[in-house]
N, CA, C and O of each residue as an XYZ file, in Angstrom:
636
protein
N       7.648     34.761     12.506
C       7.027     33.580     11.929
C       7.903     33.007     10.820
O       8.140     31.800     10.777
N       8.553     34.164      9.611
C       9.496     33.170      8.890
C      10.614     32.159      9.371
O      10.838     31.011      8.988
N      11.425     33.148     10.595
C      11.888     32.283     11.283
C      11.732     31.298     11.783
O      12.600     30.496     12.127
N      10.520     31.215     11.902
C      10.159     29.618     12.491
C      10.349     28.345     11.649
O      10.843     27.223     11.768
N       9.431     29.413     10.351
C       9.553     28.169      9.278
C      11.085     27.752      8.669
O      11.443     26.603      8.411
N      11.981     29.121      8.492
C      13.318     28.479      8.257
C      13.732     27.511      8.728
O      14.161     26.557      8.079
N      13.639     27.633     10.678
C      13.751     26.940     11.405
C      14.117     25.373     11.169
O      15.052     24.573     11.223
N      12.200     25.534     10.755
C      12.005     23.628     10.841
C      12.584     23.406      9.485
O      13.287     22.410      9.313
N      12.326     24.356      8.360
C      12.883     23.681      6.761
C      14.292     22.837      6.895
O      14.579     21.753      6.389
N      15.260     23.901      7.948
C      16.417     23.511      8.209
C      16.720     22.208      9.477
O      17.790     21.684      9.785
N      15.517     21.997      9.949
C      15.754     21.282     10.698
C      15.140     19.690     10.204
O      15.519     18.657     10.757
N      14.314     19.710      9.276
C      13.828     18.516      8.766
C      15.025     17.966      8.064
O      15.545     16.869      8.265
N      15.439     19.015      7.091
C      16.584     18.579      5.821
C      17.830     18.433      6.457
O      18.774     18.086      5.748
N      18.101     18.718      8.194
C      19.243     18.426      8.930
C      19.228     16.680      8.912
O      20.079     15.849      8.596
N      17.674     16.572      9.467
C      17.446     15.105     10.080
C      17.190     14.606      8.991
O      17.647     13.465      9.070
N      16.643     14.768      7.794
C      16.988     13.583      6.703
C      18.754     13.520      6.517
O      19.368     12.454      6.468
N      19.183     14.415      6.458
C      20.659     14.014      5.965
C      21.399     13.308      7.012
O      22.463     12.823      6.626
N      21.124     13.146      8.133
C      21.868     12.559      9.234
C      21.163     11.533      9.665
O      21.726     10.841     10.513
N      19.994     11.193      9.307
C      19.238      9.601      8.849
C      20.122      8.556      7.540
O      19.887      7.366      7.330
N      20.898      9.207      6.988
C      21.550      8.377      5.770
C      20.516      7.208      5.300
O      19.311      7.346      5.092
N      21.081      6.351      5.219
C      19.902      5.160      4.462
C      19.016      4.719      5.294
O      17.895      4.545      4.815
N      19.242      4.360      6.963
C      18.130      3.820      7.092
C      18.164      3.996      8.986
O      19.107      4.425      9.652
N      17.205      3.647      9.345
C      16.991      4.141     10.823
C      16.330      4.942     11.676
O      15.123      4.739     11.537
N      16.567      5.814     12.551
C      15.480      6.758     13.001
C      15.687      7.420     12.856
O      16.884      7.701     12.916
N      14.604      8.494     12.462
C      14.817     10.199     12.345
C      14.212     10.660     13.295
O      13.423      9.996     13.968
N      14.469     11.788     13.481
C      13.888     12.956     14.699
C      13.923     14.412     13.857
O      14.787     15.243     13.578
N      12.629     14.257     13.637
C      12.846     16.022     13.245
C      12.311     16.963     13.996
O      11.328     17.661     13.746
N      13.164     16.956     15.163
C      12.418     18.124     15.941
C      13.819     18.869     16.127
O      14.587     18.329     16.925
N      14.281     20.104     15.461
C      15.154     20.840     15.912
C      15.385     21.279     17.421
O      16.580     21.254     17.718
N      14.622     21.635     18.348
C      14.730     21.818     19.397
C      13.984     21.036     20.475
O      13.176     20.131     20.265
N      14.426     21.581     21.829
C      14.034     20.531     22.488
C      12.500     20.626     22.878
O      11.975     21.723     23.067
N      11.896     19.597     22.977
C      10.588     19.620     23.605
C       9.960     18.434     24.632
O      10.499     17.328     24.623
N       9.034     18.643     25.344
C       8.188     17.715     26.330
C       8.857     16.338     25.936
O       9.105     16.049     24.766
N       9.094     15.614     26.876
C       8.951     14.479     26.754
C       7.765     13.488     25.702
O       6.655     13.375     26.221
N       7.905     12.932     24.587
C       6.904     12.463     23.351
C       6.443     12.035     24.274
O       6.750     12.099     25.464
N       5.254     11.319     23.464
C       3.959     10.536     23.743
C       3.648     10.058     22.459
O       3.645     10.672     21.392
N       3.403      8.953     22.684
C       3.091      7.641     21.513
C       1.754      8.064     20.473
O       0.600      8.077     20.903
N       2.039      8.340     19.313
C       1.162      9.017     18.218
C      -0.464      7.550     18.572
O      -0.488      6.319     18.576
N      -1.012      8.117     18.693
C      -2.392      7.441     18.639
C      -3.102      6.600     18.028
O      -4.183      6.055     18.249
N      -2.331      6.570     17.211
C      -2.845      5.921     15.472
C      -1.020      6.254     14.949
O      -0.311      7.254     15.067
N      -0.786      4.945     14.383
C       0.996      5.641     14.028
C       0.285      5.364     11.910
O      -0.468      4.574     11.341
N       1.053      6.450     11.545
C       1.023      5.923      9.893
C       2.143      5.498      9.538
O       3.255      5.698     10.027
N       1.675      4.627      8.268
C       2.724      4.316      7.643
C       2.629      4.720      5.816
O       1.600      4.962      5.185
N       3.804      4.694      5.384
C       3.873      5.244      3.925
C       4.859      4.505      3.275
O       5.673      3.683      3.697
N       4.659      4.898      2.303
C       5.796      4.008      1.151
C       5.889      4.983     -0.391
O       4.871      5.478     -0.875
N       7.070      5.123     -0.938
C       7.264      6.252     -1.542
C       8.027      5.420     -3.182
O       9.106      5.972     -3.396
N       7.810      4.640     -3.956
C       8.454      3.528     -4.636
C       8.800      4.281     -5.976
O       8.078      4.575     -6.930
N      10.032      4.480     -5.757
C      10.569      4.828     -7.195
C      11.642      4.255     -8.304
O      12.395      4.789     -9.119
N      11.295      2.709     -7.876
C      11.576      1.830     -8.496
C      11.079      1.662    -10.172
O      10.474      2.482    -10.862
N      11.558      0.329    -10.524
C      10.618      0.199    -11.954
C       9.703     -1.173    -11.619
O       9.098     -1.915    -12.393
N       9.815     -1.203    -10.462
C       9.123     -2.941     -9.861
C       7.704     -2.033     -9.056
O       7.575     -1.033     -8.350
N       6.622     -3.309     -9.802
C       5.473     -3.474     -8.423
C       5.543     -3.975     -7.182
O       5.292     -5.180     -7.160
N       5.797     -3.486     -6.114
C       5.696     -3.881     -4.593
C       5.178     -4.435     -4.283
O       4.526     -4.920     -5.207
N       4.791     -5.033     -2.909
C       3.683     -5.090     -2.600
C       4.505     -4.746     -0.938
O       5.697     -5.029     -0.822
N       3.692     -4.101      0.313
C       3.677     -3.844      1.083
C       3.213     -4.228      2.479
O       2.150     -3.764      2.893
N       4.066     -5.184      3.358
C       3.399     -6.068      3.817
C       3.459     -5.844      5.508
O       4.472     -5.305      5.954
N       2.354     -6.262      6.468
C       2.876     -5.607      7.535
C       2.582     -7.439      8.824
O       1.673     -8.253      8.669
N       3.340     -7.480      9.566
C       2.805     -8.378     10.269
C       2.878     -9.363      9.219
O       1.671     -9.549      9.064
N       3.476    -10.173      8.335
C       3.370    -11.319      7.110
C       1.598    -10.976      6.458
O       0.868    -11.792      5.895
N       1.309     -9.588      6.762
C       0.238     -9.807      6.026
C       0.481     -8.779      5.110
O       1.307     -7.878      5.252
N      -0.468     -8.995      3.919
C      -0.388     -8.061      2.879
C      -1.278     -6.322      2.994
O      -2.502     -6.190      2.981
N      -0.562     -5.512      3.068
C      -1.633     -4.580      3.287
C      -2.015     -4.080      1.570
O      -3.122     -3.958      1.045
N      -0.966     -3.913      1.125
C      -1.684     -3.233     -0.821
C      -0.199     -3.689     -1.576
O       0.808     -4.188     -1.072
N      -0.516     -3.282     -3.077
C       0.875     -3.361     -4.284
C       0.498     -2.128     -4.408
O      -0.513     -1.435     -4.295
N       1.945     -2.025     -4.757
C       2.371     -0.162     -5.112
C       2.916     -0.228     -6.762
O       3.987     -0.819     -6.906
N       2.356      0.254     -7.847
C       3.533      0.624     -8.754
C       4.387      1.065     -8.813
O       4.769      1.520     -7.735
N       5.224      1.260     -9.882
C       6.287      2.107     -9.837
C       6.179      3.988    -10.115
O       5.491      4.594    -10.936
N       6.977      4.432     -9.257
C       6.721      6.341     -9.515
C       5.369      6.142     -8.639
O       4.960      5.344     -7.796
N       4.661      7.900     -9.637
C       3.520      8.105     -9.514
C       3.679      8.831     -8.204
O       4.793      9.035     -7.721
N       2.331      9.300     -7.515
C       2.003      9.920     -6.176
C       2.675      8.987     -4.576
O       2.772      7.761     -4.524
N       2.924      9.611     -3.823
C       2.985      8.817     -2.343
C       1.456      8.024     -2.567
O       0.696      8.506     -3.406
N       1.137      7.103     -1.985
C      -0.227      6.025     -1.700
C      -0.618      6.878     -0.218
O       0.307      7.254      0.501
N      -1.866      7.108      0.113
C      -2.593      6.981      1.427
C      -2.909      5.870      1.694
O      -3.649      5.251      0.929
N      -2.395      5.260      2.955
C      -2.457      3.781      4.141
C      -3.679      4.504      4.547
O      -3.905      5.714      4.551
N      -4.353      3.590      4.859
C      -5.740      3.449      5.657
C      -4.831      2.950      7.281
O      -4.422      1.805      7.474
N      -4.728      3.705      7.936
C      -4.155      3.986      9.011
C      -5.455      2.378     10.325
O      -5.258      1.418     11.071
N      -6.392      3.031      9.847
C      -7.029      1.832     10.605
C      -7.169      0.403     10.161
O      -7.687     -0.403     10.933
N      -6.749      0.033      8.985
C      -6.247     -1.239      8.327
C      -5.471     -1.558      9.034
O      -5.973     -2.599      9.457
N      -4.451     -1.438      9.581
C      -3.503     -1.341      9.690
C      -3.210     -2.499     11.437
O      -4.353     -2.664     11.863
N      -2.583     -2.952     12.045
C      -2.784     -4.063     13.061
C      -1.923     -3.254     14.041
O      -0.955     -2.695     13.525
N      -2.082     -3.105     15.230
C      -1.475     -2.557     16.596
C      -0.064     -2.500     16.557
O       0.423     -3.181     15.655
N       0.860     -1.788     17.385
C       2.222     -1.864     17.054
C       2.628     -2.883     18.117
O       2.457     -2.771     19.331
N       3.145     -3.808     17.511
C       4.305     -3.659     17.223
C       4.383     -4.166     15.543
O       3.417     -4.840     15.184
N       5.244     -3.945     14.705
C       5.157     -3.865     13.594
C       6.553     -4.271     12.582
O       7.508     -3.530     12.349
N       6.385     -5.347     12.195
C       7.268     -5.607     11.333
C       6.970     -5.462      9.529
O       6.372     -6.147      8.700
N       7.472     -4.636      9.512
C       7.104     -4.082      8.053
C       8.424     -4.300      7.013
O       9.630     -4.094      7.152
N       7.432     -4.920      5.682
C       8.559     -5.016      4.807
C       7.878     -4.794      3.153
O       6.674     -4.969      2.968
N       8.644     -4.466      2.224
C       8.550     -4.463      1.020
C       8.976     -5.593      0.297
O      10.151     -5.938      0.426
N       8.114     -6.321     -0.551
C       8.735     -7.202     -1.295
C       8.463     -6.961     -2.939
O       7.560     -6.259     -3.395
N       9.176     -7.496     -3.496
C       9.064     -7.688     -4.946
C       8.120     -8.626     -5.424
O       7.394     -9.227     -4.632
N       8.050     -8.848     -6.911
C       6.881     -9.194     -7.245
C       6.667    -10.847     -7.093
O       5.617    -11.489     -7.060
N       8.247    -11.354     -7.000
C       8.313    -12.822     -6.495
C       8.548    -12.620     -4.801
O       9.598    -13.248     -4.661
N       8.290    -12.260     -3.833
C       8.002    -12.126     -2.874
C       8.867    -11.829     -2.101
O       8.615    -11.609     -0.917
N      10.363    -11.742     -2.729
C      11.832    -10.903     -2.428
C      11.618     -9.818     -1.299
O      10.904     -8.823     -1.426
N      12.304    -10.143     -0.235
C      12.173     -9.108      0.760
C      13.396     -7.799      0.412
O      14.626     -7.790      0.452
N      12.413     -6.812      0.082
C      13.872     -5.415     -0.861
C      13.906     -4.885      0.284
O      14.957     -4.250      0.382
N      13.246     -4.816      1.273
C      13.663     -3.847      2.487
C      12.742     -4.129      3.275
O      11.608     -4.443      2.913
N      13.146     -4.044      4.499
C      12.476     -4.253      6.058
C      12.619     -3.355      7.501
O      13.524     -2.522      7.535
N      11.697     -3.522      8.751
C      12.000     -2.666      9.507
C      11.187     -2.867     10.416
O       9.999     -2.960     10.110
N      11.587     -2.990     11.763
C      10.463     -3.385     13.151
C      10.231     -1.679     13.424
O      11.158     -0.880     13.293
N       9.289     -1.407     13.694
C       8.443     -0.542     14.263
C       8.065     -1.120     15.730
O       7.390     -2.141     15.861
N       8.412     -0.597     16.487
C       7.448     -0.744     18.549
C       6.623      0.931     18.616
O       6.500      1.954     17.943
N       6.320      0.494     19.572
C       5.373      1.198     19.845
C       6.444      2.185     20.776
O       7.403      1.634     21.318
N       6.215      3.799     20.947
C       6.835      4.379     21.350
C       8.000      4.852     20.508
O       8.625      5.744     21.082
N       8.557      4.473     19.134
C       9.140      5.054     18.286
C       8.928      5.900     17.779
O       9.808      6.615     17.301
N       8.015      6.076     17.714
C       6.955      6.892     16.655
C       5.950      7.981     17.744
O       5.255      7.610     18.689
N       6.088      8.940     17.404
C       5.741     10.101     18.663
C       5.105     11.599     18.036
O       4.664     11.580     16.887
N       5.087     12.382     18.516
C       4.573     13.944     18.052
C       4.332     14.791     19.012
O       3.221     14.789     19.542
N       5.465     15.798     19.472
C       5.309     16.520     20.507
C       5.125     17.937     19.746
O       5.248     18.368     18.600
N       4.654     18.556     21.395
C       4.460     20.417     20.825
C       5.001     20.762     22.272
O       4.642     20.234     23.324
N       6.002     21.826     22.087
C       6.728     22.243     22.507
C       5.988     23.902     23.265
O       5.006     24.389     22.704
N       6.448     24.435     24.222
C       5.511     25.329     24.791
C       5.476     26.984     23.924
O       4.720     27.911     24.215
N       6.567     26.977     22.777
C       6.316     27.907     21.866
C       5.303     27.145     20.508
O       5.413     27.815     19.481
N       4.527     26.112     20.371
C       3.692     25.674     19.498
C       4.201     25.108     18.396
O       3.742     25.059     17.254
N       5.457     24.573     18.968
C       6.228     24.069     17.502
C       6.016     22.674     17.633
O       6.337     22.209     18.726
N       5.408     21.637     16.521
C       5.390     20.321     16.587
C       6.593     19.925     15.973
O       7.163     20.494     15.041
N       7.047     18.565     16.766
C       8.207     17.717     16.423
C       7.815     16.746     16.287
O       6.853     16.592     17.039
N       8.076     15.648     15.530
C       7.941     14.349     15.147
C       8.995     13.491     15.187
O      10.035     13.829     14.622
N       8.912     12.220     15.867
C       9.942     11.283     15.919
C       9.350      9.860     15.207
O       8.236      9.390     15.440
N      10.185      9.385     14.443
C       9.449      7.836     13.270
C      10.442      6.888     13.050
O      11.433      6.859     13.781
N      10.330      6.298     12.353
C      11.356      5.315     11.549
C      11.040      5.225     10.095
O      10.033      5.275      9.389
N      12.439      5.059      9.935
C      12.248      5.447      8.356
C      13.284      4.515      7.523
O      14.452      4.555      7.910
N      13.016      3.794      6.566
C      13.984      2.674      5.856
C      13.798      3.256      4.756
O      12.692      3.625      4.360
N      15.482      3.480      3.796
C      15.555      3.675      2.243
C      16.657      2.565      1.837
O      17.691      2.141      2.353
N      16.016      2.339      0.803
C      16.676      1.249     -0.117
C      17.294      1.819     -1.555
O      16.368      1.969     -2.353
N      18.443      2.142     -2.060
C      18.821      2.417     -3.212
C      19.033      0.896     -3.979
O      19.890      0.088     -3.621
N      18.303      0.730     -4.836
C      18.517     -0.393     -6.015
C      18.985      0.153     -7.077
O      19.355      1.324     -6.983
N      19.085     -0.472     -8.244
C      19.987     -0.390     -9.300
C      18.510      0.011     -9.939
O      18.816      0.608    -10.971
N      17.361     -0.010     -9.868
C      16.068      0.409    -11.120
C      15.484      1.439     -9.769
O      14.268      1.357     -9.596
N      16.082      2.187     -9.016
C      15.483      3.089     -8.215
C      15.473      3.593     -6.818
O      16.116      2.631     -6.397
N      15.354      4.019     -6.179
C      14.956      4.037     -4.563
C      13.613      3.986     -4.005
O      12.611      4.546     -4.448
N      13.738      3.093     -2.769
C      12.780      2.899     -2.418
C      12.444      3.561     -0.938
O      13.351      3.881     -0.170
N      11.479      3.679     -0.719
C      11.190      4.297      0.893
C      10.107      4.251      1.409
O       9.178      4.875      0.897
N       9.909      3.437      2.662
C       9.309      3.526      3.610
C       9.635      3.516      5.046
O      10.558      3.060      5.720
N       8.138      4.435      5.371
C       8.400      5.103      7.065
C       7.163      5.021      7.921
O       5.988      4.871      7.584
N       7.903      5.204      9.521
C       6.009      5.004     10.007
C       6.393      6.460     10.774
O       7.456      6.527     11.389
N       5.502      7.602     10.713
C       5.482      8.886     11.451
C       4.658      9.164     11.003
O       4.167      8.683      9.981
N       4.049     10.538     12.037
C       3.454     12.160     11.304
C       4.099     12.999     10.482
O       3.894     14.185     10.224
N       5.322     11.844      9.908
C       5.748     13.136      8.861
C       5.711     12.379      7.066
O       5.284     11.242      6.864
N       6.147     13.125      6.155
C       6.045     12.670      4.979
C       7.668     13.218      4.527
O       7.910     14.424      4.505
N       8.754     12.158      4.168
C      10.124     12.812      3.753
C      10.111     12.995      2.892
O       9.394     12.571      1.986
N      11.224     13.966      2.918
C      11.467     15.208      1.499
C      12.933     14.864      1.111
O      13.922     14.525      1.760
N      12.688     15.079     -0.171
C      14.681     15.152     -0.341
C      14.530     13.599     -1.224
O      13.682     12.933     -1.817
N      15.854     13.573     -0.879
C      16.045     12.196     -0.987
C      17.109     11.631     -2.849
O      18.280     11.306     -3.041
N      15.828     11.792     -3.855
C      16.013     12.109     -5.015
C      16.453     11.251     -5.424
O      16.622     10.420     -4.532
N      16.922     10.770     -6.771
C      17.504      9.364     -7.274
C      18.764      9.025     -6.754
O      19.766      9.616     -6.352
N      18.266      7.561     -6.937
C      19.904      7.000     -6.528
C      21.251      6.826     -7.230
O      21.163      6.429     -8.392
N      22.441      7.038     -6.767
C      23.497      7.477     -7.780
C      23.794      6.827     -8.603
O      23.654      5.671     -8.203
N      24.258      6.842     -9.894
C      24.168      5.628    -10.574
C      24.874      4.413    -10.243
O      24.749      3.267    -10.673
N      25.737      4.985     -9.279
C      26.312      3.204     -8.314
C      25.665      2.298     -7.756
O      26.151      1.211     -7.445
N      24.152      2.740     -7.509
C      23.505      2.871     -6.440
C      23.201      1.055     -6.808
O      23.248      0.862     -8.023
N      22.963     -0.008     -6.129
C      22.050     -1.112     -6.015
C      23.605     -1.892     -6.778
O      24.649     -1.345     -7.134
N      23.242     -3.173     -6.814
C      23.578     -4.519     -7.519
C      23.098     -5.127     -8.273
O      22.014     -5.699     -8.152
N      24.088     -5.128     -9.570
C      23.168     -6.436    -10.717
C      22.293     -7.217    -10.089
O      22.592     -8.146     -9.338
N      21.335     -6.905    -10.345
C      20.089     -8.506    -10.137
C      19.328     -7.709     -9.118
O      18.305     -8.363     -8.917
N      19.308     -6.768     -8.468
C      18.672     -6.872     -7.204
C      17.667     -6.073     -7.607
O      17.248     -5.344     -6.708
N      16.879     -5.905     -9.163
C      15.719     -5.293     -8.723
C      14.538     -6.754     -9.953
O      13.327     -6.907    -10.107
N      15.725     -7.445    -10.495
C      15.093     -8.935    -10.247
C      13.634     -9.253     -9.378
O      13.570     -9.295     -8.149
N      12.517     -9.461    -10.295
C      11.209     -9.768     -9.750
C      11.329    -10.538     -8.597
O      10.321    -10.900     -7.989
């Protein structure tokens, strides 16, 4: 059983590091069943900026996020059918990061030794007042940590 868990520890923190800034992750270390489309897909947003968000899906508004603080729980059934164009904007309505979601990206298999894998999409934004992140999966990312102090461009965390 520890092995298992090494397993996935090593296999999540494989697939964040080989996700780099932005795109799809797969954290399923080994192989399994052919996915199947998560039922309900979530989405999250992780803002460790010094700006209020707001979080928008379909040009509609789903909530504002502060800055720091806890991950937010999405009301998963708020939420409008996939296909999904999701974006973060700033407090003047600045698009800081974006990302189409379809349907079938986003998955959760179990494998015939009982190991679940998850496949999502996942967008990070390094700005100059923080990093930002959002994803749509069954998973919640780890890691990550501040952005280097190179990280972003004068102006770009500009309301």
């Amino acid at each position: 059983m520890r092995a298992r868990s090494m397993r996935l520890v090593l296999g999540v923190l494989v697939a964040m590091m080989l996700s780099a800034c932005s795109g799809e992750t797969t954290l399923s270390p080994s192989p399994s069943p052919s996915p199947s489309p998560s039922p309900r897909v979530h989405l999250g947003i992780s803002n460790g900026t010094t700006l209020d968000v707001t979080l928008v899906v379909n040009g509609q508004r789903v909530a504002d996020y502060p800055p720091g603080g806890q991950v937010p729980a999405i009301d998963d059934a708020a939420l409008p059918p996939l296909p999904w164009d999701v974006e973060v904007r700033s407090p003047s309505g600045r698009v800081l990061t974006s990302r189409h979601v379809d349907a079938g990206q986003v998955s959760t298999t179990t494998d015939a030794g009982g190991y679940i894998g998850h496949t999502g999409r996942l967008e990070e934004v390094d700005l100059s007042c923080g990093r930002l992140i959002v994803w749509a999966g069954d998973f919640v990312p780890t890691g990550g940590g501040p952005p280097q102090s190179s990280s972003g461009t004068p102006g770009d965390c500009a309301p």
